[in-house]
N, C-alpha and C positions, 0 to 999 in steps of 0.2 A: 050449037053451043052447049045444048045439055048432053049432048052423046063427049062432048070433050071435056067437060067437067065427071061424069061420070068415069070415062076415061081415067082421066086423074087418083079418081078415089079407089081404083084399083090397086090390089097387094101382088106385088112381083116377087110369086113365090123359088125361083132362080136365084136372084140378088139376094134375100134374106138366107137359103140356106147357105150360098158361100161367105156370109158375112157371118154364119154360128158358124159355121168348120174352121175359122181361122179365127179365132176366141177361145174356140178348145184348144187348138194347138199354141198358142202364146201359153194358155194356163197350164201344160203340161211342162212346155219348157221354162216355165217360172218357177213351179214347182222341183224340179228335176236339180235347176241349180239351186235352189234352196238344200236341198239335202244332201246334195255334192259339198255345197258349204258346211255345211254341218258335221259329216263326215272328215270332212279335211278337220275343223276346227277337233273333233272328237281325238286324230290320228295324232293331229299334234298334241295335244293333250297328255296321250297316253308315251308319247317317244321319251326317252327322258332326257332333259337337258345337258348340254353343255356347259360343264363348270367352271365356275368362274376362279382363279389363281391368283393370290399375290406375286409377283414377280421383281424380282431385283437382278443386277446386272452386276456380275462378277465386274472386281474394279483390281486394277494392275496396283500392287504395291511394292515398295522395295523389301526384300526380306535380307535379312543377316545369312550368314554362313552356317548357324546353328538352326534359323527357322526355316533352314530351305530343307534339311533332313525330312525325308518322308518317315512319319511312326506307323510302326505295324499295331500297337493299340495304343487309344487313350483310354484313360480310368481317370478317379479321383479317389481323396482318401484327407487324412486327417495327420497334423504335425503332432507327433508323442514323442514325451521321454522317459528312454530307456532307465536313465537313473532318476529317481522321486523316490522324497521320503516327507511322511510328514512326523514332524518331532515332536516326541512327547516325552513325560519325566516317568523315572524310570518306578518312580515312588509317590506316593499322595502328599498331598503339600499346598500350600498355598504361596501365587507366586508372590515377589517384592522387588521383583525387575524384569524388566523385558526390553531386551537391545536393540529388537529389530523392527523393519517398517517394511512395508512391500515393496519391491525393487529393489531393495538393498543385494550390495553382492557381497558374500561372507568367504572365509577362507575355512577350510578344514580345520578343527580344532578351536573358532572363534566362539565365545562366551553369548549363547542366546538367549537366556534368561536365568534368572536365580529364585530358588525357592527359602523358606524361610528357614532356616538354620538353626535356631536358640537351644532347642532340646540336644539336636547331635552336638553343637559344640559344649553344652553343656555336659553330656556323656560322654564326651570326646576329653575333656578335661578331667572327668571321676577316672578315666581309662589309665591318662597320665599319671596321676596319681596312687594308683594301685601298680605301675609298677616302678613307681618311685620307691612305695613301700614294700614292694617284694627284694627292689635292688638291697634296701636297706638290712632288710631281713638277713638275706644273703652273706651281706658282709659280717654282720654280728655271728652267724652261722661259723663263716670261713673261720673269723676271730677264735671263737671257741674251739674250733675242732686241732688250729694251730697250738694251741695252748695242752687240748688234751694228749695231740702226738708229744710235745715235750714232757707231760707229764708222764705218760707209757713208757719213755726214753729212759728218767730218772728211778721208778719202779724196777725197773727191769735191770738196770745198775745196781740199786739195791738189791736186788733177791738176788743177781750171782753173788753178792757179798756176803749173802745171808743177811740181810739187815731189814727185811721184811719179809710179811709172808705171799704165798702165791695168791691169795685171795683176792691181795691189793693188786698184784699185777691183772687179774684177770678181770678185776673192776676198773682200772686203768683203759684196756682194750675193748673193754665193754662201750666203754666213753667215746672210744676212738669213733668206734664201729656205729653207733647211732649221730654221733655229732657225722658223719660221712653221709651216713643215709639221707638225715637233715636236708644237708648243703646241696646232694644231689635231687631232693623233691623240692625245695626252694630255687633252684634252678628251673626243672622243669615249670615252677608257677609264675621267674620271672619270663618265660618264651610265652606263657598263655597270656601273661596281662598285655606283654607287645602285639600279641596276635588281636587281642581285642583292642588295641589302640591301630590294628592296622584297619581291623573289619568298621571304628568308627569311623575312619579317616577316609574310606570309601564309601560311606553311608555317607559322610558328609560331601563327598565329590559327588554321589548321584544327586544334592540338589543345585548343581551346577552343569544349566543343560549345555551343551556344547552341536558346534556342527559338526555333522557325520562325515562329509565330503563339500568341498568349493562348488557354490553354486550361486543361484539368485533365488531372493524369496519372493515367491510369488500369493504367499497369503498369507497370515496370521490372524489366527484363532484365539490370542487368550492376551487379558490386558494385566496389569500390576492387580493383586492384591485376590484375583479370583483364585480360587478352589481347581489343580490340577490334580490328573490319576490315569496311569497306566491303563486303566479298566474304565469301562461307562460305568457311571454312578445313576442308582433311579434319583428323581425330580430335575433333572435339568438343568442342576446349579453348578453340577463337573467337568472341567473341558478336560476330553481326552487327546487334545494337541494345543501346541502353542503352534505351530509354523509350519508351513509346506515349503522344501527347498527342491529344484529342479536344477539338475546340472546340463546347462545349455549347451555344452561340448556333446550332449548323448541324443541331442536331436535327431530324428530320422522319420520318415514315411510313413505309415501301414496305408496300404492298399486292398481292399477287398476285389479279387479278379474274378468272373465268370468261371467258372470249370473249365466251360466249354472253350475259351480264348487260352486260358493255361499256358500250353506251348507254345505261345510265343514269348516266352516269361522266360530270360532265363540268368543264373548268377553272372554278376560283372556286368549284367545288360548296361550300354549307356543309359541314361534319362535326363529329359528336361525337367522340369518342376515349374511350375506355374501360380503360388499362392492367389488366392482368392481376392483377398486385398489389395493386392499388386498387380496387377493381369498384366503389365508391361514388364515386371520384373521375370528375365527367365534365371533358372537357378539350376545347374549341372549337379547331374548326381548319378547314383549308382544303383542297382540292383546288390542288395546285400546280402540277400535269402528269400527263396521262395517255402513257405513251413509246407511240413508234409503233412500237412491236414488238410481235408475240405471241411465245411460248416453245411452238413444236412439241411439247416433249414431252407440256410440263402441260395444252397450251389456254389459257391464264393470258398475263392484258398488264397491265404493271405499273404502278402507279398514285404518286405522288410526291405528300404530303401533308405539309403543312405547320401547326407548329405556331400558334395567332393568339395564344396568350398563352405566355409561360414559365415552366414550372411546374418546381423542385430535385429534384423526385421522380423524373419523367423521367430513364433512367438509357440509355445505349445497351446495345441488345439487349435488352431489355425486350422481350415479348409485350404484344403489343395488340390491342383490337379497336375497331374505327367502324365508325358507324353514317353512311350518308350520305341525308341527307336531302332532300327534296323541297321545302321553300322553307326562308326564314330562321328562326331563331324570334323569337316575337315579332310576324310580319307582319300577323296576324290579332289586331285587338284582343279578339275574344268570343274565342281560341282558348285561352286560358288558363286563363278562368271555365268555359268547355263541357269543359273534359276537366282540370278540377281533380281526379278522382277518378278512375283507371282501374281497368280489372279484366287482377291480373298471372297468369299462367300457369308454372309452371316451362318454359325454355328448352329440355328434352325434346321437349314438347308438341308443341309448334312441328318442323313437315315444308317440304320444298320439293317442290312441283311444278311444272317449267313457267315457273323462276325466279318463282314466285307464294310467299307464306306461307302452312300451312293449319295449320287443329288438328280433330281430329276432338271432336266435341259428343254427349255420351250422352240421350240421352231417345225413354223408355217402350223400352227394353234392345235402343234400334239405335241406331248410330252416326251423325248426320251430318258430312260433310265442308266444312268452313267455311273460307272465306279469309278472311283477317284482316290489321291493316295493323299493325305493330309500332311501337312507340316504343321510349324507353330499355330498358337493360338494368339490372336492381335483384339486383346479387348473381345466384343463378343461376336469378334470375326475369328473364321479360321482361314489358313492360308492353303491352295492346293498347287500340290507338285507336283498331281498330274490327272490326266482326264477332264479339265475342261480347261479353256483358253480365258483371256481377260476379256470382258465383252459380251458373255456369253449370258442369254439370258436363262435363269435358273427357278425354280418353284422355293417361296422363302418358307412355307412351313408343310412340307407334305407328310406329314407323321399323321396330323389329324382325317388328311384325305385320302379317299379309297381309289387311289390312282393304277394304273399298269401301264406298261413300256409300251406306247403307242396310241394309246386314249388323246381323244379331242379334248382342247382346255381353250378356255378365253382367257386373255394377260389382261391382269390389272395391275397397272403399274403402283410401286410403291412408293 
């Protein structure tokens, strides 16, 4: 019994070492995947993510005959008129009437205000009066010098008679001769006193301001009884206009264009027109002139478009945007029927490269890089008439992303 209890108390130095060798090996391979893990977690880490897109879905709409045209550029620009004036009096004065309101529409030649009058009509009446009294002059003149020729007539009877002497006749013609002189510088003073009733009489029309040309007023600066003048007055108490009139027949475009886009710019070019206010409203128009200037600063040559219809909406200073397009509409009889139906994009989408149009196209979670030819503008859609289908899904604002043709993207729908 005590040889098997001793027995027992024996260490099996066998068993214990295979029991530490496979303790190390678990701790190595615990180890091992720890830092494989780590590693991996380090790798992913560092790869850089796949970005995330808002994505929208080109959607079929119907387009007109005019929004199916593809434009070779868009631009924007601003409604001016060519004919503006603002009115002012031609003399200092203060006013005592004033005809108009804003929006009124005036005719050429229509009475837009009056200044105060009392001095020239009163000079205007002393004017009258001075050649009342030159006329007068005049005739007492004529009177006398009639009288003196008969008198010279009778003289002159006598001395071939001998019944007087020559002294008389020669004082006789003496008479003639100044009473003539008279008549003729009493003439010339009554043409000066007319001439000074014509120069009041025009002193008095300049304080009746008048319209220059038919138009609509679209401001007015000066109300009854203030202080008008040709000239800015120092203190601030002088208007140097009563009115601004715009003649809305002279409506037209300016366009500030790229340099670099230029040549596709050219006179007679068709154009749509798109006011800012209206974004459903399209408006047909022209290229009028391209100026033969650039603007150093901007890069920009400005372009002079013309209205081809007249529309009351049309406001000056209006924001606008054309489209200028690449042939007439219309010129293509199939072109109406083949793109009856486009696929529109939000106007984000839509990038320039290269003065090209692009929009980037998502399929199987990479982007491609599509150029595309645009049509109208539908609200703050645009329309395209070519380079992608209706359905297609699209990147809605890649300007801010650092995208390239074939990069991984995640869609997030919009």
């Amino acid at each position: 019994m005590n040889d098997e209890l001793i027995d027992s108390l024996r260490i099996d130095r066998q068993r214990s070492s295979e029991r530490s060798s496979g303790g190390v090996v678990a701790s190595v391979i615990g180890i091992a995947l720890v830092l494989l893990g780590v590693a991996a977690a380090v790798w992913w880490w560092l790869q850089p993510g796949v970005p995330e897109v808002q994505i929208v879905q080109a959607e079929s709409v119907e387009a007109g005959e005019r929004a199916a045209v593809a434009s070779v550029l868009d631009a924007s620009g601003y409604v001016v008129a060519r004919r503006q004036a603002t009115v002012a009096a031609e003399v200092t004065g203060k006013l005592i009437e004033v005809n108009v309101e804003e929006g009124q529409r005036v005719e050429q030649g229509d009475v837009l205000a009056r200044l105060d009058d009392a001095t020239e009509q009163a000079q205007l009446g002393l004017a009258l009066a001075q050649v009342s009294a030159s006329r007068s002059a005049l005739a007492e003149t004529a009177a006398r010098l009639e009288n003196a020729r008969r008198t010279l007539v009778r003289q002159r009877d006598l001395r071939a008679r001998e019944l007087t002497s020559q002294a008389e006749v020669d004082l006789a013609e003496t008479e003639v001769d100044s009473l003539a002189a008279r008549l003729a510088n009493q003439r010339e003073q009554v043409g000066v006193a007319e001439s000074q009733v014509a120069v009041q009489r025009q002193r008095l029309d300049e304080l009746t301001i008048r319209a220059p040309f038919s138009g609509v007023v679209i401001a007015r600066a000066a109300q009854a009884g203030e202080m008008v003048s040709p000239i800015s007055a120092g203190g601030g108490f002088t208007r140097t206009g009563i009115c601004t009139i715009v003649d809305m027949d002279s409506l037209e475009i300016e366009v500030d264009v790229n340099e670099a886009y230029i040549d596709r710019v050219s006179a007679d070019q068709p154009v749509v027109a798109t006011l800012d206010a209206y974004p459903d409203l399209e408006i047909p128009a022209r290229v009028k002139a391209v100026v033969p200037a650039a603007d150093r600063q901007k890069a920009t040559v400005r372009v002079r478009v013309a209205f081809v219809e007249r529309d009351p909406r049309v406001l000056p200073e209006m924001g606008i945007s054309v489209r200028f397009l690449d042939s007439e509409p219309g010129d293509s009889p199939s072109a109406e029927a083949e793109t009856r139906r486009l696929p529109a994009v939000p106007a984000s989408a839509v990038i320039q490269r290269a003065g090209r149009d692009y929009v980037y196209r998502l399929a199987d979670e990479r982007v491609e890089l599509r150029a595309v030819r645009l049509g109208a503008r539908d609200g703050n859609r645009v329309l395209v008439v070519a380079g992608i289908s209706a359905g297609d899904r699209v990147v809605e604002d890649p300007a801010g992303l650092e995208l390239e043709d074939g990069d991984r993207a995640r869609a997030v729908q919009n």
